[in-house]
C-alpha positions, 0 to 999 in steps of 0.5 A: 506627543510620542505616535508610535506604531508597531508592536513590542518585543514581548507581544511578537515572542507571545504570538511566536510561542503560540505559533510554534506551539500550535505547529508542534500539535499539528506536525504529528497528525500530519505525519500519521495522515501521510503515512496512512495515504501511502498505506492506502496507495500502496494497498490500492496499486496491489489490488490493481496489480491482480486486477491487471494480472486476471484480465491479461489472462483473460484477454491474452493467455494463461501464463501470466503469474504474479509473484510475491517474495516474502523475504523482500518484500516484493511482488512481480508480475511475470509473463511465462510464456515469453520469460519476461517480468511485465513490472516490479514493485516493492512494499515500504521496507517496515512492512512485512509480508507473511503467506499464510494459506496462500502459495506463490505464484497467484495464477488464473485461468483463462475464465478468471478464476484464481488457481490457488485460493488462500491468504496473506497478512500485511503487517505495517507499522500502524495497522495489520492487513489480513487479504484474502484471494477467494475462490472464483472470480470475485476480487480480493478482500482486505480487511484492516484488523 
């Protein structure tokens, strides 16, 4: 009586090809998931970054200026009146950043209130970002287009 146990080479390449099949469907979608939480992250952090520059000029002094360079994609949050850069941060080199009606550098008074309103667009690989920094006190706007 022959009692074997186990499984046959052809069954174990089917169910290795069934595996490796439903992992090349999944790779792509997980990758476009991250790239898309990063985005997300990114995005959040800058609007973050203009929150922080408004109340540090509400709370401390007027002279806090955050900086956006276009040309590396970078901004910074810079303090004029002791002539320091409070922190740097860049945007994912295939980004790029384009000043429309917006002029550098974005600054508050002492209410809040934006000095300069205008625009920006954010091009990512995937989506366009068009922010708009309004008039007044209100924050930021973000719309994917």
């Amino acid at each position: 009586m022959d009692n074997q146990k186990g499984y046959t080479l052809s069954e174990m390449i089917v169910v290795l090809t069934a595996i490796s099949c439903l992992l090349l469907l999944f790779f792509p979608l997980q990758s476009s998931l991250a790239e898309e939480v990063k985005k997300r992250y990114i995005i959040e952090q800058f609007e973050n970054d203009l929150l922080l520059a408004q109340q540090l000029t509400i709370q401390n002094h007027p002279n806090y200026w955050l900086m956006i360079n276009s040309s590396s994609n970078h901004y910074y949050l810079y303090d004029s009146r002791n002539r320091e850069t409070i922190f740097e941060r860049y945007f994912p080199d295939n980004w790029s950043i384009q000043l429309l009606s917006l002029t550098t550098p974005i600054r508050f008074n002492s209410t809040g209130t934006l000095y300069n309103p205008g625009t920006m667009k954010i091009t990512t690989p995937r989506k366009e970002l068009k922010i708009t920094f309004p008039f007044g006190k209100s924050r930021v706007k973000i719309v994917e287009q």
